[in-house]
N, C-alpha and C positions, 0 to 999 in steps of 0.2 A: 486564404489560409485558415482552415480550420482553428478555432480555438474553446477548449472547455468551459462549459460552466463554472462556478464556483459552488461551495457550500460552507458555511458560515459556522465557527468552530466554536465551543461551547465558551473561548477565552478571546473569539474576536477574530481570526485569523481567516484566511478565506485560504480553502483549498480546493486547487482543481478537479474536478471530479473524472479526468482521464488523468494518470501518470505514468510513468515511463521506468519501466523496471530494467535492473541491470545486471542481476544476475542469470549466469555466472561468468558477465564478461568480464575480460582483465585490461589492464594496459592501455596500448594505442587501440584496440578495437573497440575498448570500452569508450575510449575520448571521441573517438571516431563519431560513436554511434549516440552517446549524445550528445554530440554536437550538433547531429543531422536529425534528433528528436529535437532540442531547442528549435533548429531552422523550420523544423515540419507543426511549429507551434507549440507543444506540451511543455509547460507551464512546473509540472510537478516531478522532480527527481529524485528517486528513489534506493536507497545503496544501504550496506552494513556492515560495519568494522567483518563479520564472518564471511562477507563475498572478496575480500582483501582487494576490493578494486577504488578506495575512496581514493585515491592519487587521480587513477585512469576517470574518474567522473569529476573529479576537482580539473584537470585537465580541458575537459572536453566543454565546461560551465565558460572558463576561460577564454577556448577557441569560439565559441559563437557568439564573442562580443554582447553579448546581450547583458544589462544591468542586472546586480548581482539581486538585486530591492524587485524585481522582475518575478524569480522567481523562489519555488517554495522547495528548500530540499529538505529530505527527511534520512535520517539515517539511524541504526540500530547498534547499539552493543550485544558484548556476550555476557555468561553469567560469573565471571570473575569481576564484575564492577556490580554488583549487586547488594551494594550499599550505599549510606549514603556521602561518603567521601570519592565514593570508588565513582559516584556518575556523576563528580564532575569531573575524573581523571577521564573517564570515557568521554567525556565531552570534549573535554581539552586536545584530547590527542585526535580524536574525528575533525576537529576542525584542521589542527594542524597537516592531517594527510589531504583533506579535502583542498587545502589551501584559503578558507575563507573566515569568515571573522564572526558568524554565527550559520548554525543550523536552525533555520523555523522549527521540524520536529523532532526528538528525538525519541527511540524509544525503546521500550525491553523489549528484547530478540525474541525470547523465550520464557517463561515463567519460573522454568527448571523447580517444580515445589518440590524435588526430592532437596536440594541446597536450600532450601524457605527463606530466601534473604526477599523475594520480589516484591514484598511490603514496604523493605528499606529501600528496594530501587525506588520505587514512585514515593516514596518522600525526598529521595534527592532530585528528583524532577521537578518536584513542587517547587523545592528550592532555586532549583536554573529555572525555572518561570516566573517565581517573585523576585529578580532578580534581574530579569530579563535579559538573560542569559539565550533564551528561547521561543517559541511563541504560542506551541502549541505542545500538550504532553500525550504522548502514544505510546500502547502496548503493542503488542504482536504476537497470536497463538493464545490469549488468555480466554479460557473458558468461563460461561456465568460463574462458579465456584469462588474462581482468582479473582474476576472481579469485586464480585460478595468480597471477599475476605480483606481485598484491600480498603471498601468502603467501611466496612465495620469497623478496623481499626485505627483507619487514619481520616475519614470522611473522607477522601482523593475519590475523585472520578475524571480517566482520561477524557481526550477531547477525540481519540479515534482508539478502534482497535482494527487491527489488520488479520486479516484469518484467509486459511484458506477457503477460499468459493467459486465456484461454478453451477451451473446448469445440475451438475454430476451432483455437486456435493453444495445444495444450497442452503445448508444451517441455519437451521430455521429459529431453533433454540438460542444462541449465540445473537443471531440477529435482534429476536425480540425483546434477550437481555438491554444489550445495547441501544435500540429502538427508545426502551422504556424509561433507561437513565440520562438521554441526551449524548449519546455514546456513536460517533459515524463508522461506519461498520467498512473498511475498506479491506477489497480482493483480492487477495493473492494468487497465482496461477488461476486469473479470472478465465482463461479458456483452457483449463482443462490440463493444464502440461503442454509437455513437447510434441506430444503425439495427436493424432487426426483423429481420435475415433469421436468427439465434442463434435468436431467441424463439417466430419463425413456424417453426423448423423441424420436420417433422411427427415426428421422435423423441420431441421434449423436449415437443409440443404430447402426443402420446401420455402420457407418464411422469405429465405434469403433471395429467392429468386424472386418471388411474390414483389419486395421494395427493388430489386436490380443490385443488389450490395452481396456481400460474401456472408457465409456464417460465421466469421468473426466478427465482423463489424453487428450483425446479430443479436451474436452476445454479449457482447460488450456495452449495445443500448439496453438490453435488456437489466445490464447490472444500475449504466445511468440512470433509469426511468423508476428504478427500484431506492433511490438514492443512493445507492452506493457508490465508493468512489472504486476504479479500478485501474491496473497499474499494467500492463500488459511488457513481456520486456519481448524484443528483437535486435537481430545486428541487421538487418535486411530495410535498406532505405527503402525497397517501394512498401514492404508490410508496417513498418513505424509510421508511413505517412497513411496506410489504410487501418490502422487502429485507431487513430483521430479520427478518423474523417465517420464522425457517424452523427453530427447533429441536424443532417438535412431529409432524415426519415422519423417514426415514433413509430411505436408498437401499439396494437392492440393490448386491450387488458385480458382478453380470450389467448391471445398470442404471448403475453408473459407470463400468465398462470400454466398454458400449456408449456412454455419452455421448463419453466418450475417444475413439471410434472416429471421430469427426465431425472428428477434426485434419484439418488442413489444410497442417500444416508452415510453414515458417518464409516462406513467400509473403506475408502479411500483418501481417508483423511490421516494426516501425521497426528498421533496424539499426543498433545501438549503436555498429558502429565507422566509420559516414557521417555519421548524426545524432547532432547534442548539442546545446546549449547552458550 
């Protein structure tokens, strides 16, 4: 059985550098599916008070038996707790749907700077981390700007941010913010979305045939060898057990730069400072 690497968090924490996204399952299909991403090895779960499934993932943590000290879940608020009394209400009530006694990370969903409170959020994370309420402090969507501005006024710098990336949209800028402050830069829709056109495209159709592996498992080494971490979600037991499975090949450095070449720039990308929740 396949299992990820780790990468060592700015506060000590080690996180697996493949995780297992879960939006936007709900329910039993959500408990289902990781239960059968825990059994298929991945280590890292990934959920958000905004996908309304922490029950069906709290569930699913439970069904596969596995020690809860095992593994690493992460989950995210919205931006009505965007202060600092508000995230530990958000923490409080994520554990209670989750069913568990802590979350390793937690972290802002969204920046939302038309609301400006996300200075206050990451001082109430600081505080569930001296506290140890936590074990690692994460944003989500925040741009060099949010960052800056949370460094300037409070010193805080997270231990991850999570952004979208792909091949498509490999952010470059974001990344070498993050890169520069000790910042692990983790993938959202690391293939691209729902759709094929990432997987059908004839570079990665080439590469993939090249090692005998699919152009997902491709990309996904391509984000590991990059050190990023990525979270890939599925309800399809044999594709959750082929998004693991990529640590018995490496890429070329010719073959990651040319994947890199496939950006697209920031065209297809949510922007953090229009959307939030």
């Amino acid at each position: 059985m396949p299992y990820a690497p780790t990468v060592t968090l700015r506060n000590g924490a080690e996180l697996p550098m493949i995780g297992f996204g879960t939006w936007p399952m709900r329910g039993a299909e959500c408990a289902a599916a990781v239960r059968t991403a825990i059994e298929s090895g991945y280590r890292l779960v990934d959920t958000a008070e905004n996908y309304r499934n922490e029950d069906g993932v709290g569930q699913g943590l439970r069904d596969s038996g596995l020690d809860r000290h095992e593994l690493f879940i992460t989950t995210k608020f919205n931006r009505a707790w965007h202060s600092v009394d508000g995230v530990r209400q958000a923490w409080q009530a994520s554990i209670e749907r989750l069913g568990v006694e802590y979350v390793d990370m937690l972290m802002v969903h969204w920046p939302n700077p038309d609301q400006g409170g996300y200075v206050d959020a990451l001082r109430g994370l600081k505080d569930l981390l001296d506290h140890g309420m936590i074990r690692a402090i994460g944003v989500s969507n925040f741009k060099p700007a949010h960052l800056q501005r949370v460094l300037d006024e409070t010193g805080i710098e997270p231990d991850v941010n999570q952004i979208q990336l792909s091949p498509y949209a490999t952010r470059r800028d974001a990344r070498s913010y993050d890169t520069e402050h000790g910042i692990v830069t983790e993938s959202w829709s690391p293939i691209g979305g729902s759709g094929d056109d990432l997987r059908s495209d004839p570079l990665l159709v080439a590469v993939a045939q090249r090692y005998a592996k699919t152009p997902t498992q491709v990309v996904l080494r391509w984000h590991v060898q990059q050190g990023l971490v990525a979270i890939p979600k599925s309800a399809t037991p044999e594709r959750i057990a082929e998004n693991i499975d990529i640590f018995d090949f490496e890429l070329t450095a010719d073959e990651i730069a040319a994947i890199g070449g496939l950006d697209r720039g920031e065209s297809g990308v949510t922007d953090s400072d229009v959307f939030g929740h």
